[in-house]
C-alpha positions in Angstrom: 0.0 0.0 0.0 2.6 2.2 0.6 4.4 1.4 -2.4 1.0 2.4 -4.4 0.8 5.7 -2.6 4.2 6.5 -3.4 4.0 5.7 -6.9 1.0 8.1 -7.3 2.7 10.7 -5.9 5.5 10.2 -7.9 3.3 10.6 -11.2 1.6 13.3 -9.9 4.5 15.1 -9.0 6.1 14.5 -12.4 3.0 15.4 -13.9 2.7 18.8 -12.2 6.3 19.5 -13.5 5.3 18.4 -16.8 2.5 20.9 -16.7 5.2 24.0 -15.4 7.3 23.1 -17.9 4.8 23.4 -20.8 3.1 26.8 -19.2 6.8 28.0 -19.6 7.3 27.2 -23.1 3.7 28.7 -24.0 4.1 31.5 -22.2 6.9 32.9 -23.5 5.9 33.1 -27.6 2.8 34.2 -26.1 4.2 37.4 -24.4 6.2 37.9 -27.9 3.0 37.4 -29.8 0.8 40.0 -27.2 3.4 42.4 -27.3 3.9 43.1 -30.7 -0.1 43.3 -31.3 0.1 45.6 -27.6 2.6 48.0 -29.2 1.0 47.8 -32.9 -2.3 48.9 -30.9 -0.7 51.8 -29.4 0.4 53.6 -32.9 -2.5 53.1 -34.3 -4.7 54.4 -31.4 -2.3 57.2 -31.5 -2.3 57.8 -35.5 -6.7 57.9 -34.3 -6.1 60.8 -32.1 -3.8 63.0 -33.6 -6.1 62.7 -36.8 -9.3 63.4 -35.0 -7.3 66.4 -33.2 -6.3 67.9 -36.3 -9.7 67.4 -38.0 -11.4 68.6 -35.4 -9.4 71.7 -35.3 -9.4 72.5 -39.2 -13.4 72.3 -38.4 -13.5 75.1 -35.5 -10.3 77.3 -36.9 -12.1 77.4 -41.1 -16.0 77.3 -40.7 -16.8 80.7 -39.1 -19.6 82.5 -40.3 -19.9 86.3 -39.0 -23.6 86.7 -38.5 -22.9 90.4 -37.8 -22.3 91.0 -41.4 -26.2 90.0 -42.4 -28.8 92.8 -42.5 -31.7 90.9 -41.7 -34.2 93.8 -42.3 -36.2 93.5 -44.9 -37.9 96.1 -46.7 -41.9 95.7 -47.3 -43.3 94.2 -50.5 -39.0 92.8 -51.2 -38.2 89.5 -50.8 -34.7 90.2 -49.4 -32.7 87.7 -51.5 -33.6 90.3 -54.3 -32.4 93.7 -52.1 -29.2 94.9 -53.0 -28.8 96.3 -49.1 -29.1 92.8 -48.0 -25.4 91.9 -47.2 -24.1 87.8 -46.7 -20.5 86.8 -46.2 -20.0 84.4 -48.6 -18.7 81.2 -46.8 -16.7 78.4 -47.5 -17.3 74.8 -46.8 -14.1 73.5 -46.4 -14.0 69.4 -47.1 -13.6 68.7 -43.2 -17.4 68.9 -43.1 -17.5 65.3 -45.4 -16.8 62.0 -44.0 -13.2 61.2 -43.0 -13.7 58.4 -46.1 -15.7 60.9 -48.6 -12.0 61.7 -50.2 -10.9 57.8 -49.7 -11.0 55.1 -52.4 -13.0 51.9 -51.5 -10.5 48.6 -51.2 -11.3 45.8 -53.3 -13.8 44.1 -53.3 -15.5 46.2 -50.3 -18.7 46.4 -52.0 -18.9 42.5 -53.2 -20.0 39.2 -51.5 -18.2 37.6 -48.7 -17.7 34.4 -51.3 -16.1 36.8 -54.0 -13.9 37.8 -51.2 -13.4 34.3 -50.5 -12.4 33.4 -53.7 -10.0 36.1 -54.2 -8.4 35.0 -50.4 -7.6 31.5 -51.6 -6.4 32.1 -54.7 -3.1 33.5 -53.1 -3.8 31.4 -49.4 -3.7 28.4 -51.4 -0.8 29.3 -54.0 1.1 30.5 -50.3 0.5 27.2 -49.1 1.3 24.9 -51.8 4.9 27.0 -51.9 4.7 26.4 -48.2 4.3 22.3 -48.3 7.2 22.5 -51.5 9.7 24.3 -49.3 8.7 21.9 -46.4 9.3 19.2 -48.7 12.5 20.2 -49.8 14.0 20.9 -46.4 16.6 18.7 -44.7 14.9 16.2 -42.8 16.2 17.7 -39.5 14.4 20.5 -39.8 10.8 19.1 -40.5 11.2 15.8 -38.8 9.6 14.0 -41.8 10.1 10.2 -42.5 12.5 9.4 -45.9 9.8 7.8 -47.6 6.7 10.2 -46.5 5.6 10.5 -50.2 5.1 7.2 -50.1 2.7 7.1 -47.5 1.0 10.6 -47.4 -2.4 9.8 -48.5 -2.5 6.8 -45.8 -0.8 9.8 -43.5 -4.1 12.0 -44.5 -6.7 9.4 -43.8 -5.0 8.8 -40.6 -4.9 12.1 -39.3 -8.4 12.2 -40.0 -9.2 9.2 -38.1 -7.1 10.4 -34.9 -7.3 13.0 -32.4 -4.4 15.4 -33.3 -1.7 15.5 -31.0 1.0 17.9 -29.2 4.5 18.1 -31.8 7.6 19.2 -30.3 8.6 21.6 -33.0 10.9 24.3 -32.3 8.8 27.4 -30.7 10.1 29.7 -33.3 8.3 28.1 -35.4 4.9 27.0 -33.1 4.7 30.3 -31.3 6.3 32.9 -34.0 5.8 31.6 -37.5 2.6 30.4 -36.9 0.9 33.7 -35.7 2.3 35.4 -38.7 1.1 32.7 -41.0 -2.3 33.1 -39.7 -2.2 37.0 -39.4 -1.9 36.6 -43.3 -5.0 34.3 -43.9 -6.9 37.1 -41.1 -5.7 40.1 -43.5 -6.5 38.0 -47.0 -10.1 38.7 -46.4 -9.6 41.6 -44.0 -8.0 43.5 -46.4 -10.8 43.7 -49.2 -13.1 45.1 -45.7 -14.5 41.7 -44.6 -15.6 41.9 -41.1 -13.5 40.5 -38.1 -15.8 37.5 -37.5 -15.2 36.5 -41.0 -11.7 37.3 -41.8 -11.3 34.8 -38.1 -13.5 32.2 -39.6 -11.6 32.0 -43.1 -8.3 32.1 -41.0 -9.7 28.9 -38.9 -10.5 27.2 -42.3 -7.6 28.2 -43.4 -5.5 26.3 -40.6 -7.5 22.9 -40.5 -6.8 22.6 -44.1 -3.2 23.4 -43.6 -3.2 20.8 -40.4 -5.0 18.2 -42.0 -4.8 18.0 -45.5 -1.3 19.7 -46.7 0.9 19.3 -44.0 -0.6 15.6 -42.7 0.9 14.2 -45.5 3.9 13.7 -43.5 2.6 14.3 -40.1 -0.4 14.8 -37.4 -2.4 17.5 -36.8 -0.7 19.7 -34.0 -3.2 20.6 -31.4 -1.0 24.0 -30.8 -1.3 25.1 -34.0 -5.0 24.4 -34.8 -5.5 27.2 -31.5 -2.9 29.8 -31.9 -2.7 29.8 -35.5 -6.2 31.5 -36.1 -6.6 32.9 -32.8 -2.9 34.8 -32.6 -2.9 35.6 -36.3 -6.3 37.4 -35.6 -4.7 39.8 -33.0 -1.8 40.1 -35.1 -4.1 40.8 -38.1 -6.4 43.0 -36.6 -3.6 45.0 -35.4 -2.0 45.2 -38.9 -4.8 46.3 -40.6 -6.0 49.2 -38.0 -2.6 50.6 -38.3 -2.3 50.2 -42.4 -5.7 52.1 -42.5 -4.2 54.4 -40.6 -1.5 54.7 -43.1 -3.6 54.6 -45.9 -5.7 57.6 -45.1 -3.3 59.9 -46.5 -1.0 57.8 -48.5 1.7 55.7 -48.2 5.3 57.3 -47.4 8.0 54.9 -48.1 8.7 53.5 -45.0 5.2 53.2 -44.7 4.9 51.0 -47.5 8.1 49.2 -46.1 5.8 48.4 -43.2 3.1 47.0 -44.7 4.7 44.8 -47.1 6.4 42.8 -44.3 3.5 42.9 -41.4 0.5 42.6 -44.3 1.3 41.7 -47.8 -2.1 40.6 -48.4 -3.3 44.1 -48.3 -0.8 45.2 -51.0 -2.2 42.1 -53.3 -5.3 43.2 -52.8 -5.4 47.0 -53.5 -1.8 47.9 -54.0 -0.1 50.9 -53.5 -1.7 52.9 -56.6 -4.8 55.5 -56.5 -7.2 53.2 -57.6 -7.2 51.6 -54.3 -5.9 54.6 -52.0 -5.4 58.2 -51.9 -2.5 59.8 -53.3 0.3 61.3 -51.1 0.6 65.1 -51.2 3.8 66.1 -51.7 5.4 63.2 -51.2 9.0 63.0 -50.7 9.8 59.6 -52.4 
């Protein structure tokens, strides 16, 4: 009896540790992965407010109207429109009074379906990924973990993966916890960037993941439960964060750094509406 007791303890002691050790390794890509939307959050919260500052303050300092300046007495039998005495300041409307968008080309496809946007999405999701599962294929064998002879048993792979509950992989966090998020920030902004709404663009990045997990990359290997969760879920903070801040951008055209920006954090938006005036509003005076 005591030797049973003991033994339990011992597993669940070893299991606790297990546990620690894996909050540890999740943890830490997390924090990367919450920091980076955090801080891409901040500028574009602050882009918001300086714009709104500055708009509101072109409002109060170029719409004044000097009622003083109107003779409102009209004379009987004249309608006063029609009396020369009758004095109005002429004023101009400046175009803060529009919409912040009235000046602002629509992105692609913002006006279409949600499966025209779809379509559009895995037309380059799926060309990504089939690059993707070539690279995979033709990296060492260290680096993926693959068999020799997967090719010869990928579809038997695939039906298995679909028989079986997928499981926990031990690849390198980098990749899990970094590559990942990124991956799946780009399936978010594929549909995100041609105005899909958030619940969408997370959906599409979700299906965008299981067919990765289960129908690409099982080929070689099972699912990995990690990646079916963070994949989607990170790559829609990520996402989300890229796009706020490349509307941000956009409102007034791209600088060149901008542009630098947004090719690297969300090349889906510049395959979907580019850099040109058709999809955004030219820069004034624009230095590059």
């Amino acid at each position: 009896m005591q030797f049973f007791f003991a033994s339990v303890c011992d597993r669940l002691a070893q299991g606790l540790q297990s546990n620690r050790r894996m909050k540890k390794i999740i943890n830490r890509p997390k924090l990367t992965v919450f920091a980076l939307s955090w801080f891409l959050n901040v500028i574009s919260f602050a882009q918001d407010n300086g714009f709104d500052i500055f708009y509101s303050g072109q409002q109060l300092s170029r719409s004044k109207i000097n009622f003083q300046k109107i003779d409102s007495k009209a004379k009987a039998g004249i309608f006063p429109a029609y009396d020369q005495n009758l004095r109005i300041t002429s004023t101009h409307l400046p175009d803060t009074f529009l919409s912040k968008r009235s000046n602002v080309p629509l992105l692609r496809n913002e006006n279409a379906g949600i499966w025209k946007k779809v379509g559009r999405a895995e037309l380059f999701i799926g060309g990504a990924e089939l690059f993707g599962i070539t690279v995979l294929m033709l990296s060492p064998r260290e680096v993926t973990g693959w068999s020799p002879d997967w090719t010869q048993d990928a579809w038997r792979n695939v039906k298995r993966s679909l028989s079986t509950p997928p499981v926990w992989d031990d690849d390198d966090w980098q990749l899990n916890y970094i590559g990942h998020p990124v991956a799946g920030s780009y399936y978010y902004n594929s549909l995100r960037s041609q105005n899909a709404s958030i619940f969408h663009s997370f959906l599409f990045a979700t299906a965008q993941s299981f067919i990765w997990e289960y129908f690409i990359e099982a080929t070689a290997e099972k699912p990995s439960i990690q990646d079916l969760i963070i994949t989607p879920i990170a790559g829609a903070i990520l996402g989300e964060s890229a796009h706020r801040l490349t509307m941000n951008m956009r409102r007034n055209g791209f600088n060149f750094f901008e542009k630098v920006f947004v090719i690297i954090f969300n090349p889906l938006f510049v395959l979907n509406n580019g850099f040109g005036p058709r999809f955004n509003p030219v820069r004034q005076n624009e230095a590059f």
